[in-house]
RODO-914444 format. One record per residue (C-alpha): z, y, x; residue number from 1. Coordinates in steps of 0.001 Angstrom, whole numbers. Layout:
BEGIN
{rec {Z Y X} NUM}
...
// end
This chain:
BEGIN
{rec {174054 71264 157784} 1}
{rec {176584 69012 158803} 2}
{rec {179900 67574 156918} 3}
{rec {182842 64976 157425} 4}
{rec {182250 63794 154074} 5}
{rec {178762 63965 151793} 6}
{rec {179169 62519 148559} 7}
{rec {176780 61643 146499} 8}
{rec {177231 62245 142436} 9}
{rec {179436 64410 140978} 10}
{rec {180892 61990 138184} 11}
{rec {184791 61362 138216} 12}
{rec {184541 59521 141304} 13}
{rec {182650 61865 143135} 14}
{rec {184286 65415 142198} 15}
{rec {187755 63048 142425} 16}
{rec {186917 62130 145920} 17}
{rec {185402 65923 146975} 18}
{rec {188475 67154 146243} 19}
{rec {190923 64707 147794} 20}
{rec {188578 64710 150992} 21}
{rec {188839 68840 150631} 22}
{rec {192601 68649 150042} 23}
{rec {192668 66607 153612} 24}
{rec {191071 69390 155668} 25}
{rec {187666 67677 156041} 26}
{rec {184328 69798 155202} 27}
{rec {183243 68635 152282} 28}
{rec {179894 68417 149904} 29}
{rec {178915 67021 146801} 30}
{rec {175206 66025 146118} 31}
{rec {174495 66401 141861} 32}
{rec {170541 66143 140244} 33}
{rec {171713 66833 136936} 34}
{rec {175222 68073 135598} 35}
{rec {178474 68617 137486} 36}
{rec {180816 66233 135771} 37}
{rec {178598 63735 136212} 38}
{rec {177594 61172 132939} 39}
{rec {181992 60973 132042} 40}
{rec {181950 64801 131692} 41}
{rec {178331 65226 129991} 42}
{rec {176931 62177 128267} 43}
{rec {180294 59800 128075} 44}
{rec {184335 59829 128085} 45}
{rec {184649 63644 127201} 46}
{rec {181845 64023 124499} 47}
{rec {182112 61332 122931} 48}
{rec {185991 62036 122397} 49}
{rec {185004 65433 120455} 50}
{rec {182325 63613 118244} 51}
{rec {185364 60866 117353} 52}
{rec {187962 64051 116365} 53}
{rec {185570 65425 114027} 54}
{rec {185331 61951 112422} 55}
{rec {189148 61426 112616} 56}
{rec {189351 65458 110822} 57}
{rec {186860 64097 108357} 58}
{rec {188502 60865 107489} 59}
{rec {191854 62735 107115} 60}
{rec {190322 65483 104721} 61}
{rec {188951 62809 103121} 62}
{rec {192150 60691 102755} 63}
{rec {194672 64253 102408} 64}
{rec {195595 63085 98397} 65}
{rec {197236 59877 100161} 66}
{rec {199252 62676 102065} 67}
{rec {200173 64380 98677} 68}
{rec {197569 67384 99791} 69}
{rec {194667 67951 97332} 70}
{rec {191775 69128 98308} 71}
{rec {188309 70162 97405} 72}
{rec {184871 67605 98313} 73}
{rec {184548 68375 101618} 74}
{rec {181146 67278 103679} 75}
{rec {180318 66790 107581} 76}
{rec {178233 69628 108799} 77}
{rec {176581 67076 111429} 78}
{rec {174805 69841 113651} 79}
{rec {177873 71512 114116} 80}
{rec {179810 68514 114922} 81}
{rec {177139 68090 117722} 82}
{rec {177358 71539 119100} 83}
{rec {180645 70939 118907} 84}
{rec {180653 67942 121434} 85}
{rec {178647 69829 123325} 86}
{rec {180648 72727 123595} 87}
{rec {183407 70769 124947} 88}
{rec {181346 68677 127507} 89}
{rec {180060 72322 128923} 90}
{rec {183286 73652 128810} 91}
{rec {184386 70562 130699} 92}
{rec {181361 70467 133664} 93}
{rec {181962 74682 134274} 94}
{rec {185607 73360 135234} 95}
{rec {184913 71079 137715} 96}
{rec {182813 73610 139094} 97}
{rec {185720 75705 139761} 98}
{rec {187838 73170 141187} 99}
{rec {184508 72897 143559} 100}
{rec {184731 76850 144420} 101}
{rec {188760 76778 144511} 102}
{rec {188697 74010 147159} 103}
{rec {185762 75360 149238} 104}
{rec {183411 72130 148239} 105}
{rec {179631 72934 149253} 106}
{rec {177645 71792 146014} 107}
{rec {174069 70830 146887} 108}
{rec {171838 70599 144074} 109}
{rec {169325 67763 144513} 110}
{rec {168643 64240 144317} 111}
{rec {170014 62236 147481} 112}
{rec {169221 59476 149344} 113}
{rec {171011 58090 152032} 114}
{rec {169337 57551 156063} 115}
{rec {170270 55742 158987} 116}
{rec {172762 57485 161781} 117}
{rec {174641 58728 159183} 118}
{rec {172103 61056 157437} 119}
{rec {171033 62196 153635} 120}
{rec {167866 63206 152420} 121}
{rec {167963 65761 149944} 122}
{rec {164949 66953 147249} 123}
{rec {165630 69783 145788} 124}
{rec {164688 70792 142192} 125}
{rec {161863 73279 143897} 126}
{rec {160700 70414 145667} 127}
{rec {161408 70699 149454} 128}
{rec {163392 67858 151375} 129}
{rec {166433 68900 153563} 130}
{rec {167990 66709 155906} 131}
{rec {171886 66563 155842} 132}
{rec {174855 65242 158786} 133}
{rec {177965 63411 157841} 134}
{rec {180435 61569 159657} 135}
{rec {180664 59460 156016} 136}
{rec {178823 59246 153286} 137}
{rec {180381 58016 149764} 138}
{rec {177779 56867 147256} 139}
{rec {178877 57352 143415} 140}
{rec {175867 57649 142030} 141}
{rec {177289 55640 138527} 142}
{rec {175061 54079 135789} 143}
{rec {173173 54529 133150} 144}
{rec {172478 52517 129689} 145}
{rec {170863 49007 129911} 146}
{rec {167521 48512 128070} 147}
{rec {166977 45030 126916} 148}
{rec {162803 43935 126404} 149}
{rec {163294 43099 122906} 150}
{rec {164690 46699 121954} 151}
{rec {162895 49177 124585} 152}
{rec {164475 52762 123996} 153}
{rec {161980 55063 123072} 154}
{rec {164468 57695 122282} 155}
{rec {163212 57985 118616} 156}
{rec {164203 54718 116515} 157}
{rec {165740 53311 119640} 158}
{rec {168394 55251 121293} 159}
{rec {170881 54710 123859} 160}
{rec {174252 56344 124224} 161}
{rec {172652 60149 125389} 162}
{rec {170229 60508 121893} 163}
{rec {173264 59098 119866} 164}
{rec {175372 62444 121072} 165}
{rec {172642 64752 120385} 166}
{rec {170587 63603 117207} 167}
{rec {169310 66653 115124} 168}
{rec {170027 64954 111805} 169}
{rec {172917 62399 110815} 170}
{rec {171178 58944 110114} 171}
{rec {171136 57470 106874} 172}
{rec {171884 53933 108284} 173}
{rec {171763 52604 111730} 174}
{rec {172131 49656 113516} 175}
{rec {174319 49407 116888} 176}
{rec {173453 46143 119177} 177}
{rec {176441 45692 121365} 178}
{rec {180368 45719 120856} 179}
{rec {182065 47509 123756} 180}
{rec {183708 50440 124221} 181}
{rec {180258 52364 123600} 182}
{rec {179003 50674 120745} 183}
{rec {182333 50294 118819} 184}
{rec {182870 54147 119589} 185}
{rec {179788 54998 117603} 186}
{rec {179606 52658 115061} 187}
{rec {182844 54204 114047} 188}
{rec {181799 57582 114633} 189}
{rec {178363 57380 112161} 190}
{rec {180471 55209 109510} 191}
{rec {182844 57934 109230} 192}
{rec {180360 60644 108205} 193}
{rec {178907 58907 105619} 194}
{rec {176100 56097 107865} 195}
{rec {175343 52521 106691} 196}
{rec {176503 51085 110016} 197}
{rec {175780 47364 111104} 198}
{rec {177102 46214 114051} 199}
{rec {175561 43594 116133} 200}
{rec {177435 41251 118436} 201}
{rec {175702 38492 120659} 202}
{rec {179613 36840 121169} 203}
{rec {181306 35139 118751} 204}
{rec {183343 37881 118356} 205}
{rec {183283 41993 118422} 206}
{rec {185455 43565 121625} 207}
{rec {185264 40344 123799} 208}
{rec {186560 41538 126539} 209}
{rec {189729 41886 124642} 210}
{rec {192610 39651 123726} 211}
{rec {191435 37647 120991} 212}
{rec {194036 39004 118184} 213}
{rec {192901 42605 118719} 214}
{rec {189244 41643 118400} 215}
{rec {189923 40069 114938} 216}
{rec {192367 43054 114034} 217}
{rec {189610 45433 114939} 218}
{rec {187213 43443 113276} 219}
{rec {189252 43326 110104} 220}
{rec {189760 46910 109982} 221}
{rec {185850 47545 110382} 222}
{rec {185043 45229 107602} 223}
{rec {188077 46757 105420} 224}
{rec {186001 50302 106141} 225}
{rec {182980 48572 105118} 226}
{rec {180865 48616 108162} 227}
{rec {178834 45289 108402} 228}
{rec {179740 42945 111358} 229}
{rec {177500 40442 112534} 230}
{rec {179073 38488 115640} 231}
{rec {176877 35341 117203} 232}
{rec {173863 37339 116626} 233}
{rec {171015 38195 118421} 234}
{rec {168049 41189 118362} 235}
{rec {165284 39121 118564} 236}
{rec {162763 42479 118075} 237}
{rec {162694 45520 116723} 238}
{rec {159597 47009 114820} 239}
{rec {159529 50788 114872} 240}
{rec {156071 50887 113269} 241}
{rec {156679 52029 110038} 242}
{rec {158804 54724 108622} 243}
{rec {162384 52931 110012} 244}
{rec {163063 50622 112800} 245}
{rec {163542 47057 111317} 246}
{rec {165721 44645 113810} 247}
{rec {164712 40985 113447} 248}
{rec {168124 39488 114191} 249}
{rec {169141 35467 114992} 250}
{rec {171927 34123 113540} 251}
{rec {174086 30955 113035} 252}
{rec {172612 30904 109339} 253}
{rec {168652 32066 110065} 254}
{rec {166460 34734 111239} 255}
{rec {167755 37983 108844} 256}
{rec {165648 41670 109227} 257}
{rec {167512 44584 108821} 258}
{rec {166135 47787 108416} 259}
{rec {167480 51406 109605} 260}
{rec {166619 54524 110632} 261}
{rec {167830 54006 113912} 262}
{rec {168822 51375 116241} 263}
{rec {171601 52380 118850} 264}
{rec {171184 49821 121988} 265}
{rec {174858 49783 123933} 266}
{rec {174519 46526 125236} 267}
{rec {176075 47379 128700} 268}
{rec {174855 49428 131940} 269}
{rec {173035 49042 134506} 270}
{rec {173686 51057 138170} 271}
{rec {171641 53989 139932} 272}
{rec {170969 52604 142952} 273}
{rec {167492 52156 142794} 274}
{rec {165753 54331 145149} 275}
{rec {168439 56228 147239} 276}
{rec {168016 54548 150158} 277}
{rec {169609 51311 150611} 278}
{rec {167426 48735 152133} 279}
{rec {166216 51526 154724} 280}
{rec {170183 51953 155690} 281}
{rec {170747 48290 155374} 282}
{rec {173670 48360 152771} 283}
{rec {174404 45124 151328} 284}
{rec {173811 44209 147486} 285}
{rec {174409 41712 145007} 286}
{rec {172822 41547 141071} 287}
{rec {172681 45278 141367} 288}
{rec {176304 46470 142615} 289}
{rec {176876 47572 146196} 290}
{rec {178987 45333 148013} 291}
{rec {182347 47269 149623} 292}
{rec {185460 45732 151228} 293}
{rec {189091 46838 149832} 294}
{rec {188873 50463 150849} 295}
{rec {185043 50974 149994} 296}
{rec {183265 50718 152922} 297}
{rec {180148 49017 153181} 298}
{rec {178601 46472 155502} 299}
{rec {177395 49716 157085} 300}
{rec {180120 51848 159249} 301}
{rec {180138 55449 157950} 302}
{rec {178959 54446 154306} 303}
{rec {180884 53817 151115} 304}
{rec {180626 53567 147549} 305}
{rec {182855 53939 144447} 306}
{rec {182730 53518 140909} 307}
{rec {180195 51997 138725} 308}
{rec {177993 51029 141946} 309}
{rec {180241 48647 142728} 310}
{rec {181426 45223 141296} 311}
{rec {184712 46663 139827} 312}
{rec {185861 48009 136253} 313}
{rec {182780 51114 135458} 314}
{rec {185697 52962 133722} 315}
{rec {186283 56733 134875} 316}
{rec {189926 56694 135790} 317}
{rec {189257 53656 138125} 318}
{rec {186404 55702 139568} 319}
{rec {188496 58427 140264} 320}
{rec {191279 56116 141841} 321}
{rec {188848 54587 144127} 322}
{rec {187666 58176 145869} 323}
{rec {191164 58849 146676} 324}
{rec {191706 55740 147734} 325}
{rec {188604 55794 149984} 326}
{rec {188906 59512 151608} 327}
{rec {192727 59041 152115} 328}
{rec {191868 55293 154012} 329}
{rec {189128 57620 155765} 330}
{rec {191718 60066 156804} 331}
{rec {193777 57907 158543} 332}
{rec {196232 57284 155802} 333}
{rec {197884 54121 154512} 334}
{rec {197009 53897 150710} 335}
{rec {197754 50488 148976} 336}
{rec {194146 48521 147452} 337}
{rec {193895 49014 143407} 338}
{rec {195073 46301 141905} 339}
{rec {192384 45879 139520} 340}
{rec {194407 43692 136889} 341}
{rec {196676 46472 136312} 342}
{rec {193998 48848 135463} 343}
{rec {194126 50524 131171} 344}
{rec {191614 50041 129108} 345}
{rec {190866 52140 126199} 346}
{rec {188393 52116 122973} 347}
{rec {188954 55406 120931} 348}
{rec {188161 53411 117513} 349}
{rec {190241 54168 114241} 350}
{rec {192324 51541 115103} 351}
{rec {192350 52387 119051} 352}
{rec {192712 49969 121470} 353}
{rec {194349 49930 124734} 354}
{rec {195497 46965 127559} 355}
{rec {195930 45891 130710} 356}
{rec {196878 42608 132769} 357}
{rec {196117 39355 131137} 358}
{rec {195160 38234 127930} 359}
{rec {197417 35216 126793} 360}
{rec {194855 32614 127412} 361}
{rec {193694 34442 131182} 362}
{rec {197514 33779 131538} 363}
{rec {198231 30258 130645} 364}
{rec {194314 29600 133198} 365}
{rec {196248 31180 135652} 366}
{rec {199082 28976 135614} 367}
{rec {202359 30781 133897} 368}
{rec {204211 29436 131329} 369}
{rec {204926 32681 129106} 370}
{rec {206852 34207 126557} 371}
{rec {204236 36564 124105} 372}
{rec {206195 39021 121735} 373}
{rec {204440 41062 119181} 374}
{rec {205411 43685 117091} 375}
{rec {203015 44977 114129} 376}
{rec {202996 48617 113270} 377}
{rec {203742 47591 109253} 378}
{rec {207621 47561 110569} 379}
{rec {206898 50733 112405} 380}
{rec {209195 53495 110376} 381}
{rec {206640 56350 112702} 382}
{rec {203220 53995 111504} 383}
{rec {204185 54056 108005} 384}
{rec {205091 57682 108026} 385}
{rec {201991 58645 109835} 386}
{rec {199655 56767 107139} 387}
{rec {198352 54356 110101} 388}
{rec {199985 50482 109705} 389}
{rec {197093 48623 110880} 390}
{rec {197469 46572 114070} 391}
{rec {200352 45726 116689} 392}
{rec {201640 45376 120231} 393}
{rec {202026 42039 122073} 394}
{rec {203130 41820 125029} 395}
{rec {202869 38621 127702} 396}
{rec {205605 37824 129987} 397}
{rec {206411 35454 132512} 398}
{rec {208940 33010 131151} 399}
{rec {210692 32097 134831} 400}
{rec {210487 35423 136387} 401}
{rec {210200 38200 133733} 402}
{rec {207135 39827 135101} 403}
{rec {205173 41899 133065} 404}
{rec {201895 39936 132751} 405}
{rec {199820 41887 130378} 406}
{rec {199711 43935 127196} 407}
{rec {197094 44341 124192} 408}
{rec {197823 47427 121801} 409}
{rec {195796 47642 118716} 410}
{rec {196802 50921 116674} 411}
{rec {197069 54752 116031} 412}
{rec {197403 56325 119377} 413}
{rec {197665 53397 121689} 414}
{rec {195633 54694 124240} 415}
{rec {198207 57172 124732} 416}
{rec {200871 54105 125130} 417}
{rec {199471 51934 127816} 418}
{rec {200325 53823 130741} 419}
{rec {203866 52858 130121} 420}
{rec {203046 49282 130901} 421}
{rec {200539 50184 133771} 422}
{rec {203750 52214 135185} 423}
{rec {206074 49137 134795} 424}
{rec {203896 46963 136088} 425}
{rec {202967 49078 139515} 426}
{rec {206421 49602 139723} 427}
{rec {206880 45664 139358} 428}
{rec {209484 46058 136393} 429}
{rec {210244 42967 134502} 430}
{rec {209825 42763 130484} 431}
{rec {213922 43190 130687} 432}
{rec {213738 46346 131876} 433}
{rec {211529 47836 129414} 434}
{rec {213590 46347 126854} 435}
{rec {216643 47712 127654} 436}
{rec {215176 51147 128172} 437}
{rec {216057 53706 125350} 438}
{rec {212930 54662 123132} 439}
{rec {212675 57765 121248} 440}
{rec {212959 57256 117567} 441}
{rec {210654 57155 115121} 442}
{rec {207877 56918 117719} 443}
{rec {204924 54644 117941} 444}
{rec {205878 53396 121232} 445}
{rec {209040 51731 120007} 446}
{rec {206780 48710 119191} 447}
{rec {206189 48262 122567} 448}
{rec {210082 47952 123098} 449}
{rec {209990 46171 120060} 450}
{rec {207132 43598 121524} 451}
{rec {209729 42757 124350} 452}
{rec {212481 42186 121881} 453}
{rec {210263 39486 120217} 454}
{rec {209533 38118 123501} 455}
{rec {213149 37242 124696} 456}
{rec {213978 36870 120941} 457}
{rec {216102 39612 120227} 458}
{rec {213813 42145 118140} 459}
{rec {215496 43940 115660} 460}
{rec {213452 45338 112787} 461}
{rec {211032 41959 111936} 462}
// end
């Protein structure tokens, strides 16, 4: 068989790029072991959304007197919140195979490995090898969840991110080691339905790749919920020989033990490339990510790589935007690089979290002198309606030339916000001109107006 394009994976870089490359008249395939959809679709961005809307249900039934609506004791049914999840993530994975029959994409089921001269080696789930031809080859073969030697997942008292979505029984209490987007997510998730829930940060504090106020926001709002926060801490071990796991954990005041029925390791990721072929092409690595130049070729003519191979962002939307990027560059087009400090980031927490661009200190290193504005969602006539006052928007801005620097969104629904920034920035709008652009009232995103108001000092309603 032979292709202009062979990709690899089938996660949101890989079906992303199929299609592009399929929409630009090339023949097209997709390599996938496992699940169309890839780990976004299956095991990450999609299930993991359903699992946090049954908490967010829950929460509100729980909470419905505060919204004058009385009503009787109600319970999580955890199964059927799993099958739930599950349900979606299927649903999910049978549409991208669609898109793969709508746009005439050959789907080769298989594990690949790339060759020399432009080749990939394909085994097959009944075991026999086929050889296939491409004129380029895109590797997004993604990642999957970092195990650390003092925690080894066994799958049982240790999980990672896959067992935490499909547990048979809700957990009585659990421990989460790690505070990004994954381990925030669940510790949210279990708290809601009822889980002790400590959380277990080796930083000094909880969401550190965030701006510093929204960290100690989020980290208010946790403790206000009563889940258990310990930041400068570190697993030292974890005994699973008894009955529950019990995590011997270093801190700034001692050795502490804390025991639980399981232990959910999201300290990170760490990339698929072992084993697909690599070294015998030649490709060119460093601490584990494929090196690419701006439009994702490698050292190697022919061969590329996207998404959470490489040494960018491993978020899905910036996968995606990197196979179109690559397989238009491939077809002879002129795309612009991704500006990867104007790319959202979003943790679906109760507060959510969303930004992009610099944090005030990254900044002020960088050399502006700013103007920060920040508006919290307590003068928000839509927040206090909606029941959901905690957190803010700030906004950075430089002081000379009005650019839109950054912005760090700590609320109900911010996720849902951020692309207004992301647009104004790519569009290289200053902090002016979102300012003097008309907001829909009572919305949530007239605190980002708002946050530009305090920035030139002209806010209104603080």
């Amino acid at each position: 068989m032979k292709f202009d394009i062979i990709i690899i994976g089938s996660g949101p870089g890989g079906y992303v790029a199929a299609i592009r490359s399929a929409q630009l008249g090339f023949k097209t395939a997709i390599i996938e072991k496992e699940n169309l959809g890839g780990v976004c679709l299956n095991w990450g961005c999609i299930p993991t959304k359903a699992l946090l809307k049954s908490a967010q249900v829950f929460n509100y039934i729980k909470h419905s007197n505060e919204y004058g609506i009385l009503s009787n004791e109600a319970t999580p049914d955890f199964p059927a919140i799993i099958q739930r999840s599950r349900g979606v993530a299927e649903s999910m994975s049978k549409g991208v195979e669609f898109l793969m029959r709508k746009n005439d994409i050959q789907v080769i089921e298989g594990y690949g490995r790339v060759l020399p001269n432009n080749q990939v080696e394909v085994t097959h789930p009944d075991g026999l090898v086929s050889q296939i031809d491409a004129k380029h080859i895109i590797i997004a073969t993604g990642a999957k969840a970092r195990s650390l030697p003092s925690m080894p997942i066994d799958g049982k008292k240790i999980i990672g991110y896959r067992q935490a979505m499909t547990l048979e029984k809700q957990p009585e209490s659990m421990v989460v080691v790690g505070s990004g987007a994954i381990g925030l997510e669940f510790a949210y998730f279990y708290h809601s339905l009822g889980t002790k829930v400590t959380l277990v940060e080796y930083l000094p504090r909880i969401a550190p790749l965030e701006d510093e106020e929204v960290s100690k926001q989020l980290a208010r709002s946790f403790k206000k919920s009563k889940i258990k926060v310990m930041t400068s801490s570190e697993v030292l071990s974890v005994d699973t020989s008894g009955d529950k796991a019990v995590a011997k954990i270093k801190t700034k005041k001692g050795e502490v033990e804390v025991e639980a029925d399981i232990v959910l390791s999201a300290v990170g990721i760490q990339t698929n490339i072992d084993n697909i072929g690599l070294d015998e092409v030649g490709i060119a690595t460093d601490k584990g990510k494929i090196l690419v130049n701006d439009f994702y070729e490698t050292n190697i003519p022919g061969y590329y790589a996207i998404g959470d191979v490489i040494p960018t962002q491993a978020l899905a939307h910036v996968a995606s935007a990197e196979g179109i990027t690559c397989v238009e560059k491939i077809a002879g087009k002129d795309p612009d690089p991704i500006d990867y400090n104007n790319i959202p980031g979003a943790i679906y927490t109760s507060p959510e979290i969303a930004s992009t661009g610099y944090t005030e200190q990254q900044a002020i290193d960088a050399g502006h002198e700013i103007l920060v504005g920040k508006f919290p969602f307590t003068a928000s006539g839509k927040a206090k309606a909606a029941g959901h006052t905690d957190g803010f928007v700030k906004v950075i801005v430089d002081k000379k030339y009005g650019e839109i620097l950054g912005a760090h969104m700590i609320g109900a629904n911010v996720t849902e916000m951020i692309a207004e920034i992301v647009a104004a920035r790519k569009a290289e709008a200053t902090g002016h001109t979102i300012l003097k652009s008309i907001h829909p009232h009572p919305t949530m995103s007239e605190a980002v107006m708002e946050a530009f108001a305090d920035a030139y000092g002209e806010v209104i309603h603080l």
